[in-house]
C-alpha positions as CSV (number, residue, x, y, z in Angstrom):
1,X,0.0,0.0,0.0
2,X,2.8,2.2,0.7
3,X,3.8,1.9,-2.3
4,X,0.7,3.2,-4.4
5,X,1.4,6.6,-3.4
6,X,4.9,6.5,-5.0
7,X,3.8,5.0,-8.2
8,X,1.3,7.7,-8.6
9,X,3.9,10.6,-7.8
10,X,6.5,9.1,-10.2
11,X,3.7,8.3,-12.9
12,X,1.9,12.4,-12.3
13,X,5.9,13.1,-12.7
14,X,6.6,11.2,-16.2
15,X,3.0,12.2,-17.3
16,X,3.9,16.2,-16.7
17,X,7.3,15.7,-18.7
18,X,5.6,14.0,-21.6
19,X,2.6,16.9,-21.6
20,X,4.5,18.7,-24.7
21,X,6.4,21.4,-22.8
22,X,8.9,22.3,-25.0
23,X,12.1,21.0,-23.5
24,X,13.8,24.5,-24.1
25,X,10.9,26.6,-22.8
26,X,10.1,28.1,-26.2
27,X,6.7,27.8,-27.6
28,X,7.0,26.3,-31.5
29,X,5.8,28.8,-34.0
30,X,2.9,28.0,-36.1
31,X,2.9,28.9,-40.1
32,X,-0.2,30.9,-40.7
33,X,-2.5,31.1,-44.1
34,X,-2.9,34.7,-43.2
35,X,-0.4,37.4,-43.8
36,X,1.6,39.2,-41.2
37,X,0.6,43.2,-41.9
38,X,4.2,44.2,-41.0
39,X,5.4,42.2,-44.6
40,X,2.8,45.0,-46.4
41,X,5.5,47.1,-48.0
42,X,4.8,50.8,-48.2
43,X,4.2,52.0,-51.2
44,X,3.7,55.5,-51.7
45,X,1.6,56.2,-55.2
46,X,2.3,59.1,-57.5
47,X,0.3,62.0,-56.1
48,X,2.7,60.9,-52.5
49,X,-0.8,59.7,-50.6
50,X,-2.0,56.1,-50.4
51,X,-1.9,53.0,-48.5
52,X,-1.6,49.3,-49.2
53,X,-4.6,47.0,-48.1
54,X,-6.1,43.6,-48.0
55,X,-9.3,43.2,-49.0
56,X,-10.4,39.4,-49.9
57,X,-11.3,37.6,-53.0
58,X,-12.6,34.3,-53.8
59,X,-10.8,31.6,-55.5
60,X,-11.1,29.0,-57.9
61,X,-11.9,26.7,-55.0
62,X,-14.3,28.9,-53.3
63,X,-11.8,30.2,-50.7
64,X,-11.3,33.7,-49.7
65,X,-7.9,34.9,-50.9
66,X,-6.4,38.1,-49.6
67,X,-5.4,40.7,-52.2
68,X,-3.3,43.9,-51.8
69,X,-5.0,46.6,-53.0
70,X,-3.3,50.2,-53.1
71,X,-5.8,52.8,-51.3
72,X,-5.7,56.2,-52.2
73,X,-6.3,57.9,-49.2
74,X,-3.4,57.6,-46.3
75,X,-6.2,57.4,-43.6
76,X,-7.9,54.4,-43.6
77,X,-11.2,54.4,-43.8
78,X,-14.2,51.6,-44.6
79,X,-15.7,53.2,-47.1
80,X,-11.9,52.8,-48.9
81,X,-12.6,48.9,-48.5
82,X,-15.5,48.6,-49.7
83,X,-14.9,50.9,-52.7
84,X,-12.2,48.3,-53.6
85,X,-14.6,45.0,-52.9
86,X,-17.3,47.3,-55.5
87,X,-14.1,47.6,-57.9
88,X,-13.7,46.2,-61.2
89,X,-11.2,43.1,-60.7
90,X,-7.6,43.9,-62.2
91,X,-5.9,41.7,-64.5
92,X,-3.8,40.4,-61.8
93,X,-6.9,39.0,-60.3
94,X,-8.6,37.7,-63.5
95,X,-5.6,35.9,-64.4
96,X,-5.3,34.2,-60.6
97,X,-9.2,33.4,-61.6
98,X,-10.2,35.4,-58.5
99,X,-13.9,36.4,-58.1
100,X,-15.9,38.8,-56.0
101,X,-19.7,38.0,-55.1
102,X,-19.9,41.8,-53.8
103,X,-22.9,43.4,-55.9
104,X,-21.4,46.3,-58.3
105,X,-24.5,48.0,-57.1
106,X,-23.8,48.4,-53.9
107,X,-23.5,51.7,-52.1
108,X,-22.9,52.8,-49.1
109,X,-24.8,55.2,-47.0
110,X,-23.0,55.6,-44.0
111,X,-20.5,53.9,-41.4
112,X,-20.6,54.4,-37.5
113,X,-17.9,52.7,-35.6
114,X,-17.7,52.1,-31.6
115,X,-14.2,51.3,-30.9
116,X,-14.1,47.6,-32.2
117,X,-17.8,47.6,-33.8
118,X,-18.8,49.4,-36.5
119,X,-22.3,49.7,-38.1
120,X,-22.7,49.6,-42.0
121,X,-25.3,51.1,-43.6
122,X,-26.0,50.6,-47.2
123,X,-28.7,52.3,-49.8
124,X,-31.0,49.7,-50.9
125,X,-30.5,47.7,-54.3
126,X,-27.1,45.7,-53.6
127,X,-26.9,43.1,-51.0
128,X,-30.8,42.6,-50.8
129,X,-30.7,41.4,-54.4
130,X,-28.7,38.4,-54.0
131,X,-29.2,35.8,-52.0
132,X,-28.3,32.0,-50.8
133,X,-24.5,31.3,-51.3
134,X,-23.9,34.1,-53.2
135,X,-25.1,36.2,-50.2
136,X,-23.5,34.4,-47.7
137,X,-20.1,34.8,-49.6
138,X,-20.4,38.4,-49.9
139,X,-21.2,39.3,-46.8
140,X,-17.9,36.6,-45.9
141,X,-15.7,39.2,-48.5
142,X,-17.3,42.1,-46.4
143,X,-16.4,41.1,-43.0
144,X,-13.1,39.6,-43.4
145,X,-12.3,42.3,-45.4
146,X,-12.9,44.8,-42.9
147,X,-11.7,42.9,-40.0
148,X,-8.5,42.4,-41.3
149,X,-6.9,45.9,-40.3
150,X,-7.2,44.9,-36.9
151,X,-9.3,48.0,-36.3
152,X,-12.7,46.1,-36.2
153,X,-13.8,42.6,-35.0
154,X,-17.9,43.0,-35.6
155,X,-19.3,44.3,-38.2
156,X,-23.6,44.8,-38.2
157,X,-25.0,45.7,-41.5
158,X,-28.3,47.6,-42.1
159,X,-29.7,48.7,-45.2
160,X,-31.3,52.2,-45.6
161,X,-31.1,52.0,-41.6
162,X,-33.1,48.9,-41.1
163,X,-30.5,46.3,-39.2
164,X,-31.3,42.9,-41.4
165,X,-30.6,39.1,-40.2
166,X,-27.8,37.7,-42.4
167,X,-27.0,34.4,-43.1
168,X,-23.6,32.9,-42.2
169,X,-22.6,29.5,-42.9
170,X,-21.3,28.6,-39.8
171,X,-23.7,30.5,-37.6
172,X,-26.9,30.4,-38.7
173,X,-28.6,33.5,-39.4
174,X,-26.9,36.5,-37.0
175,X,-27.1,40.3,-37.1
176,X,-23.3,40.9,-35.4
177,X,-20.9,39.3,-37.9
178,X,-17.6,38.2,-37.4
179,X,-15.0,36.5,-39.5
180,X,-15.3,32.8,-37.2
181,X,-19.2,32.8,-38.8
182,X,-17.6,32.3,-42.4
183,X,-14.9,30.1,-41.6
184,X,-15.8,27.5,-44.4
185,X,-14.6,30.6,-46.7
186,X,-11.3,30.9,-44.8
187,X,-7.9,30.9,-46.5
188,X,-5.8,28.1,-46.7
189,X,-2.6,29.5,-47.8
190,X,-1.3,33.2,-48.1
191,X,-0.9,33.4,-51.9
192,X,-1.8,37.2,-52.3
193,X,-2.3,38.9,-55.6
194,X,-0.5,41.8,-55.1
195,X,-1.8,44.6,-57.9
């Protein structure tokens, strides 16, 4: 009997050694799909103001690819996004066979933002029009798009002021959106169009 309390306290002892604790005491890094901002070069366009971007595209395989976009304004703002997500697709982009599901009719009426929040609100005619997959992969373009400054983590869209339901593949039908509620769209590797 005396020895049952031994066993265990060599047996917790092995089991602790063996829990994957680095030996060394340094964490293993882990490759992500998603690209580290501070590798976004800065690029300075011909008039001297502008930013480089992210906004995301779908590919071939119906997976949202990020693509660097040069912004024309220094300050970043969300109307700059979703400008670029309304945008014609370069020929970068067509030859990668990226694709957008974003409306080309969609306009925005206004953005309010609350530290990490911000509300969207768009005229009618765009996003209401589509619907099933297609909507659910827009609105996917839209919120990892925005979310990927680091600025916002929610995003609730309204149209002509009216907050809708939106459907999200992973979340069933929500009003806050975040990018975990389209993680069936999420990147698998970091091969960036950059244009």
């Amino acid at each position: 009997m005396k020895k049952t309390p031994i066993l265990l306290a060599i047996l917790l002892l092995f089991t602790s050694l063996s829990c994957g604790v680095p030996e060394d005491n340094k964490p293993g890094t882990i490759a992500s799909p998603l690209v580290d901002r501070a590798e976004i070069p800065e690029d300075i366009s011909v008039d001297g103001e502008g930013r480089n971007e992210y906004i995301y595209l779908f590919d071939i395989d119906n997976k949202l690819s990020p693509v660097l976009r040069k912004i024309p304004s220094v300050d970043l703002k969300v109307t700059d996004l979703i400008n670029e997500l309304t945008a014609d697709l370069l020929p970068v982009e067509r030859q990668a066979n990226l694709s957008t599901t974003v409306p080309i009719g969609l306009s925005l009426a206004g953005v309010t933002q609350d530290n990490d929040l911000a509300i969207i609100n768009f005229n009618a005619g765009g996003l209401e029009v589509i619907e099933g997959d297609e909507l659910a992969k827009a609105l996917a373009q839209i919120v990892w798009t925005l979310t990927e400054t680091g600025d916002l983590d929610s995003i609730i869209i309204s149209i002509e002021g009216e907050i809708k339901t939106w459907p999200t593949p992973n979340s069933g039908d929500q009003q806050l959106l975040r990018r975990i509620q389209f993680m069936s769209y999420a990147p698998e590797v970091t091969l960036g169009i950059t244009g």
